[in-house]
N, C-alpha and C positions, 0 to 999 in steps of 0.2 A: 252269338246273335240271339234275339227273342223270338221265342219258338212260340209263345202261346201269351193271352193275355185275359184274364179274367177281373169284371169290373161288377160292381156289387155297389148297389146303393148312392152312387156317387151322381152327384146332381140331379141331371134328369134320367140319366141310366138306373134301371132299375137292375138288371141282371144279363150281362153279354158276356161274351166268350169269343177270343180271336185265336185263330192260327196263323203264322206269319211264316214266309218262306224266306229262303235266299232271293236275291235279285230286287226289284224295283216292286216295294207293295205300295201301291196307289189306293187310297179312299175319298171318295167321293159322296155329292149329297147336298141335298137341298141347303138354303140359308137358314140357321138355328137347327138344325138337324142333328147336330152336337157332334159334330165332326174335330173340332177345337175341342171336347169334354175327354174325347178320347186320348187326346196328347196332354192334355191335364193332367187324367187319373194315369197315363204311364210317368211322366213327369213325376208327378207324386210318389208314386214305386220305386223309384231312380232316386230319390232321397230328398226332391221338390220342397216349397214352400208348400207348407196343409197348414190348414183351419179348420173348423165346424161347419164353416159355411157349404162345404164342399159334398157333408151327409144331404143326402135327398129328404124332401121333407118327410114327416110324418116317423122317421127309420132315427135310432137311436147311435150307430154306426154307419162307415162305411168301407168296405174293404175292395183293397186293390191288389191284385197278386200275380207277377208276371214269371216267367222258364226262362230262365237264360242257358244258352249254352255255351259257353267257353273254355278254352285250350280243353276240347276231346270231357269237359265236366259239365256235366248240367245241374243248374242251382236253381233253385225257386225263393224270388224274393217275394214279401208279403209287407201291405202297410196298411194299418187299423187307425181306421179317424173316431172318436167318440164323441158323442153329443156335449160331456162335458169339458173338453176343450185338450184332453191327454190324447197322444197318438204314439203307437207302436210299432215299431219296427222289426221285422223276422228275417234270418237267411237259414232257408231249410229248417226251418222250426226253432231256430235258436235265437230267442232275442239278442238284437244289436244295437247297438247308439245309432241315431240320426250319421255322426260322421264315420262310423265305419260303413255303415250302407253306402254314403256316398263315395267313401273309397275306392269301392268293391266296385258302384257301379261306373264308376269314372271309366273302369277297364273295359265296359263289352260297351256300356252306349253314348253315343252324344244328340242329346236335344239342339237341338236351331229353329229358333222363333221367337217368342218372347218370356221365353223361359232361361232359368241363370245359369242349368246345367247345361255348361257346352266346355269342351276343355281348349277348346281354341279361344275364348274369353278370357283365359288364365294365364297371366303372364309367365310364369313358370315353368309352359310348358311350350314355349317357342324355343324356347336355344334345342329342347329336346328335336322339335322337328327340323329346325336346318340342320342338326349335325345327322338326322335319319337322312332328310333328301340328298344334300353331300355324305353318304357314307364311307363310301369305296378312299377318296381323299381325307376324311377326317378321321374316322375312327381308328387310324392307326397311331395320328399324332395323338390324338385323345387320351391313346391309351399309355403314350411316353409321357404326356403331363400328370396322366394322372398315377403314374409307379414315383416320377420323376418325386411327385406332390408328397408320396408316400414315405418318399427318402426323405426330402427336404423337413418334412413335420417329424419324422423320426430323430432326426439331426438335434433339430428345437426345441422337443422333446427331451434328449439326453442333456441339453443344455440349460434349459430351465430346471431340471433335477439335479445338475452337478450346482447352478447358482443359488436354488433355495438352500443342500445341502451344504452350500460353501456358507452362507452367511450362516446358519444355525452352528456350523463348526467351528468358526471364528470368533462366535460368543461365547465358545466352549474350551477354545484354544489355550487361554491364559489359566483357567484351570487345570484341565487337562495337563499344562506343562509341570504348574506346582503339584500335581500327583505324582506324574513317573519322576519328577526332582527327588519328591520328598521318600519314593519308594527306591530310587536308586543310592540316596543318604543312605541308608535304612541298610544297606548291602544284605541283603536276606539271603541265606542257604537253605535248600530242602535238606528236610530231618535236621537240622539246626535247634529247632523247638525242644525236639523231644533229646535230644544228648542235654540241654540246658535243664532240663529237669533231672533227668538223671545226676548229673552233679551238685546240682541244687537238694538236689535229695540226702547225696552224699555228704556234702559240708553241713548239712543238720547235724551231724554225728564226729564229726570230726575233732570240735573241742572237747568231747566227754572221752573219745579215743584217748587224745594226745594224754590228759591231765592223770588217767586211769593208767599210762603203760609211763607214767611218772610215776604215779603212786609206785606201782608194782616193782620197778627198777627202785625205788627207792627201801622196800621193803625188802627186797633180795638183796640189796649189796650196800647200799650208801648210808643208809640209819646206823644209830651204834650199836642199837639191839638188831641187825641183819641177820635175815635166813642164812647168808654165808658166813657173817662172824660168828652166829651160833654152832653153827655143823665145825667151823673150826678150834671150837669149845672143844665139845664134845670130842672130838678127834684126838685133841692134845690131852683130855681126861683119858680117852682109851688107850691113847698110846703109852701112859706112867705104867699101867699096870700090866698093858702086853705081855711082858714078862713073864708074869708070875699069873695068866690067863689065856690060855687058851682062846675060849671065847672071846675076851676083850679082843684077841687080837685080831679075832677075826672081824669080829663088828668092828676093829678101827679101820680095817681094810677096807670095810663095803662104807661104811663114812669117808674114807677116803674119795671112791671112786662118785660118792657122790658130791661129794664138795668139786672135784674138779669138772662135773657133769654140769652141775649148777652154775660155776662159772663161765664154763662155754654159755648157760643158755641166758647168763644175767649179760651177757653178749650181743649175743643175740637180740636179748627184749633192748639193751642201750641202741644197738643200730638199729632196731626199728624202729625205737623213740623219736631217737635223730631224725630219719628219714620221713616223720609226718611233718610236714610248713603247711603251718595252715594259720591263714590270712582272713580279716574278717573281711579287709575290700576284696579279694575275692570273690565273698558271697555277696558283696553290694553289686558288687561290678555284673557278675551272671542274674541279679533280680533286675537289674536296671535294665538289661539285653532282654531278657526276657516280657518286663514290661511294654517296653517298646515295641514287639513282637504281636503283643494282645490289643495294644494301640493300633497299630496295621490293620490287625484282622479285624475289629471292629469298622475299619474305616475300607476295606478292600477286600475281603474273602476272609474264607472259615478257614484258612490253612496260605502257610508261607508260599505252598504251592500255586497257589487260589492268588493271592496278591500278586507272583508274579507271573501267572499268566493275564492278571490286567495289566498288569506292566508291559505287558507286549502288545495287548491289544491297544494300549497309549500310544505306544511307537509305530502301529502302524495306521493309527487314527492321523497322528500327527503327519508323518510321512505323505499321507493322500494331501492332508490340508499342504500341503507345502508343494504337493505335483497336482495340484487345482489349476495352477494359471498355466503350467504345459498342456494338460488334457484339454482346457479351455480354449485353450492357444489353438489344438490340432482339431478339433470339435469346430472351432469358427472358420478355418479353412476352408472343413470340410461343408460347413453350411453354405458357404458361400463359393464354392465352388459347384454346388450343386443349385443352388438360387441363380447363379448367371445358367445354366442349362437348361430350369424352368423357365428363369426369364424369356432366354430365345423359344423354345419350343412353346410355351403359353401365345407367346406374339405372333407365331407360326400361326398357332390354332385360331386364332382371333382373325390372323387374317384371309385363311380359307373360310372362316365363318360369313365375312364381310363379303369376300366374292360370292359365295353359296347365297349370301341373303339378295346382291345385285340379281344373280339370275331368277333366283325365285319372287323378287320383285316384277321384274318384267313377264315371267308368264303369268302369275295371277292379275295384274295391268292388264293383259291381254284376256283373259278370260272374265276381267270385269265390263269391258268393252264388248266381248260379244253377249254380255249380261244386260247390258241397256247400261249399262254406268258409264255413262258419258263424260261425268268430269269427276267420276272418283278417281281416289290414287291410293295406292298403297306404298307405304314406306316402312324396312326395317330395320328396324335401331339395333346396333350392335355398339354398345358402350360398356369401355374398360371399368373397371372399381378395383381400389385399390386391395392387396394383397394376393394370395393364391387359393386356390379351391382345387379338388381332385378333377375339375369342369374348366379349369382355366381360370382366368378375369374378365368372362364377359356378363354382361345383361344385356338379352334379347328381349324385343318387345315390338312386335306388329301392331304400327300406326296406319291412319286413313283418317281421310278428308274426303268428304263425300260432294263437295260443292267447288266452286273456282273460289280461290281468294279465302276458303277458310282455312286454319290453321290443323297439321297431322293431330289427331287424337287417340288414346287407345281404345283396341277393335271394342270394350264394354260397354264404350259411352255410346253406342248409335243407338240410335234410338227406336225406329221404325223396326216391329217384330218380322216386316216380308222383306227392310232390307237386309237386317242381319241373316237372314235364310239365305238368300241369295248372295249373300259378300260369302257367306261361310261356304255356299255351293263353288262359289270359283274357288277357293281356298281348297276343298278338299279335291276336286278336280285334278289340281296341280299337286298337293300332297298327299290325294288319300292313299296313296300306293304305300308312302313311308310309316305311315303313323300304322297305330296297332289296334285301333277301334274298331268292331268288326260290325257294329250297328250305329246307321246314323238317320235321326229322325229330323225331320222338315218340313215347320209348318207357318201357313201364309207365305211360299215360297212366291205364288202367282201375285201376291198383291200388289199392285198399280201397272202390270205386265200385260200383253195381249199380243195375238199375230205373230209374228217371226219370232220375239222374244221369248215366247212360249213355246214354240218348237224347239230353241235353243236350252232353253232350261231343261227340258224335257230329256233331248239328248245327254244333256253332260249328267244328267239323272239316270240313266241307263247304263252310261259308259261307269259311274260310280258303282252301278249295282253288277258288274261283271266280276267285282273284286269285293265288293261291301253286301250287307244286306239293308236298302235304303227301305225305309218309310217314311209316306208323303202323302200329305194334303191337298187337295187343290180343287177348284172351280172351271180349272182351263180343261178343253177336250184336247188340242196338243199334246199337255202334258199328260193327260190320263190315256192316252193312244199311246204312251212309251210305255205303261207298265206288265212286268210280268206277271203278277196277281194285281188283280182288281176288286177292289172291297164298294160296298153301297151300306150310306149308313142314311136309316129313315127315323125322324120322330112319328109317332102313332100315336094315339089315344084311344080310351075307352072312354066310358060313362064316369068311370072312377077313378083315374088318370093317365098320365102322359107318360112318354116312355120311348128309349131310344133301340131298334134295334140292326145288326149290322152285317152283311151276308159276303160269303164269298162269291164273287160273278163266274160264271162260266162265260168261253168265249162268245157266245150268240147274247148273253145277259152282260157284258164287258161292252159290245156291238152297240146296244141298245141305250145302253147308260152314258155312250159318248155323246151317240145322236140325240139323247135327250139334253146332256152340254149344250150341243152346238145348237138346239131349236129349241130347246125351252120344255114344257109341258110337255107338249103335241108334238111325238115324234114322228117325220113323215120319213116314205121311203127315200126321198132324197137324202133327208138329215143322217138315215141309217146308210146310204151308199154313201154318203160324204165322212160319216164315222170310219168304214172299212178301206177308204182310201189314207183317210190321218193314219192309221193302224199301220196298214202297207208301207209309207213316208217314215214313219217312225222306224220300222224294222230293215230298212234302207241305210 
């Protein structure tokens, strides 16, 4: 609620200061007395239309700064008008944009009169209040559409991500297959590479082996001048002389044993000769594997390894592309199994919504009627739109035709600032228990009203303030006889200007301010005994 209100420079207010209580604050006051200046400069604080025009003369600003108190926090908003036509906004000292101010103040107050702030003018925010005044019956379905809403969009969700990913992998598919083709041709082994080198390294050497353990076998045994046809030279010279030699014959011995030594090993060297085959397709054949190997890794990973873990990761890219249209398949079951569920439970809620809006039609009819609205009507529209929302498929919207024979229009369009006061007053009457506004102001609520009408506003003005904290305007003594604070706001003047200022009454000053209502100027004792019986009626 507003706890305090401080006005600075604005019109013909030069400098005032309000406290505001719980309950029904009533202000009162002569004509032009600026009783209207003060629902202006709160209006303006509330996030209002400002202008220039709004600084009092002669003053280069004007500042409006109101206490709110909300959920157990009090806030203090502030709004600066400047002579040069900029105006600033504060919450607690902290500049804000125009629409976060009116955010914030959507939540503690609603203006009614000829002012825009009022959140009952806001079509956006009627479905809010039939599913508050039907709670106990809605909010349970509400809260099955709206888990139901959260499956269903989840559902949609994984299906428009399997469908985008299916067409990007479709595009990709006929590649994708000539790679894992071309890498499964290819039959690749780990450590394949590197044995290929190995070998490869080997047959570099292999022709100068073979041609060398030729030569050599041909030098031991097969030439005519051979190491073994020589030693058996020598042998058959030492053996002549044996004989008649001692030492010959010993040296023909150890020549012996090495001629037969040498031909074991000219053995030897011929079966090793034998046993090297060496092929030059060989070595084409492992450079051609091995080319193709470097071809790969260029084209797939830094190692055989590496290509064929993309090879796997091909097979199971491929594999999803090809379990797309099951997962799809179980995916749209499941969307649609859960869309016939919303369906029913959405049409459920629509149509508690529809009953809730028939009853809440009839009592505010009925409260327009003890308003003096004799041939208003109120209608509310509960119309389907197509798809789902966490809220259902409806759009709410409270119509009225305020004459016979004209056609329902929305609550925006009325025109008269005392009747939208008083269409809002039945309105909140009947709703203000559900809604969450804890401040509601009302001004020219009295206008074109008088006599019983005026008692009647008055009450459901009261009966508002048991549960609200109301602030209200008014001319009428009826309705100023229902208030629990009574404010009196007087223009003055000096020599050197004019000036508005605004008091709070006590009970005997409350007494006195009616009987001046009810007679004018000249308050007589009657007009004050006739005040303290309205008083008494009122609290009846």
């Amino acid at each position: 609620m507003i706890t305090h209100l401080s006005i600075k420079n604005f019109a013909i207010i030069s400098d005032i200061d309000i406290d505001f209580y719980k309950g029904l604050n009533i202000m009162t006051g002569e004509t032009g007395a600026g009783k209207s200046i003060v629902i202006e400069a709160m209006n303006v604080a509330l996030g209002g239309r400002a202008d220039k025009t709004y600084i009092r003369t002669g003053c280069d600003r004007a500042v409006v700064q109101l206490v709110a108190s909300h959920i157990n926090t009090e806030t203090v908003v502030t709004r600066e008008l400047y002579a040069e036509g900029k105006s600033l906004c504060r919450v607690d000292g902290e500049i804000v944009s125009l629409s976060q101010l009116n955010q914030y103040c959507q939540k503690i107050t609603d203006v009614h009169g000829q002012y825009a702030h009022q959140s009952l003018l806001d079509p956006k925010n009627h479905i809010k209040l039939i599913d508050s005044y039907e709670k106990e019956s809605i909010v349970s379905t509400k809260k099955r559409v709206s888990e139901l809403y959260d499956d269903f969009s989840e559902v949609s969700k994984r299906l428009a991500e399997i469908h985008s990913s299916a067409r990007e992998e479709m595009r990709k598919k006929d590649y994708m297959e000539f790679e894992l083709k071309e890498i499964e041709k290819a039959s690749l082994v780990p450590g394949e590479e590197e044995k290929i080198v190995e070998q490869l390294e080997a047959l570099k050497y292999m022709e100068t082996i073979t041609n060398n353990m030729e030569k050599a076998y041909m030098l031991a045994r097969e030439d005519e001048n051979s190491l073994l046809e020589n030693i058996g030279s020598i042998q058959s010279i030492l053996r002549e002389i044996a004989p008649h030699s001692k030492d010959a014959s010993e040296l023909e011995n150890d020549f012996h044993d090495i001629y037969y030594r040498l031909e074991d090993i000219c053995t030897r060297l011929r079966q090793a000769k034998e046993k090297i085959i060496f092929s030059s397709s060989d070595m084409d054949e492992l450079s051609a594997r091995l080319s193709l190997i470097e071809t790969m890794k260029r084209k797939y990973g830094d190692s055989v390894e590496q290509i064929l873990d993309h090879a796997s990761k091909l097979e199971k890219a491929l594999l999803m592309i090809e379990n797309l249209g099951t997962d799809t398949a179980a995916l749209n079951l499941e969307k649609s199994r859960i869309e016939d569920m919303l369906k029913d439970e959405t049409k459920r809620l629509s149509g508690l919504r529809k009953a809730a809006a028939r009853t809440l039609e009839e009592k505010i009819n009925k409260e327009l009627l003890d308003l003096n609205f004799q041939d208003a009507q109120i209608s509310i529209a509960v119309r389907p739109f197509p798809g789902y929302t966490a809220n259902g498929n409806d759009d709410v919207e409270f119509l009225i035709k305020t004459n016979k024979g004209s056609d329902f229009k929305p609550l925006a369009r009325i025109a008269s600032g005392g009747e939208i006061s008083r269409i809002m007053l039945a309105f909140k009457t009947v709703i203000g228990d559900y809604d969450d506004i804890p401040t509601m102001v009302f001004d020219e609520i009295d206008s074109g009203i008088s006599g019983a009408t005026a008692s009647v506003v008055g009450k459901k003005l009261m009966e508002l303030g048991e549960k609200h904290q109301i602030i209200s305007i008014t001319h009428l003594p009826q309705i100023a006889a229902c208030g629990d604070h009574n404010f009196r706001i007087e223009k003055k003047s000096s020599d050197t200007e004019t000036f508005t200022t605004i008091k709070h009454l006590s009970e005997k000053e409350k007494v006195n301010e009616i009987a001046r209502l009810l007679s004018g100027s000249n308050v007589s004792d009657l007009s004050v005994k006739s005040a303290k019986e309205l008083i008494e009626l009122s609290q009846g």
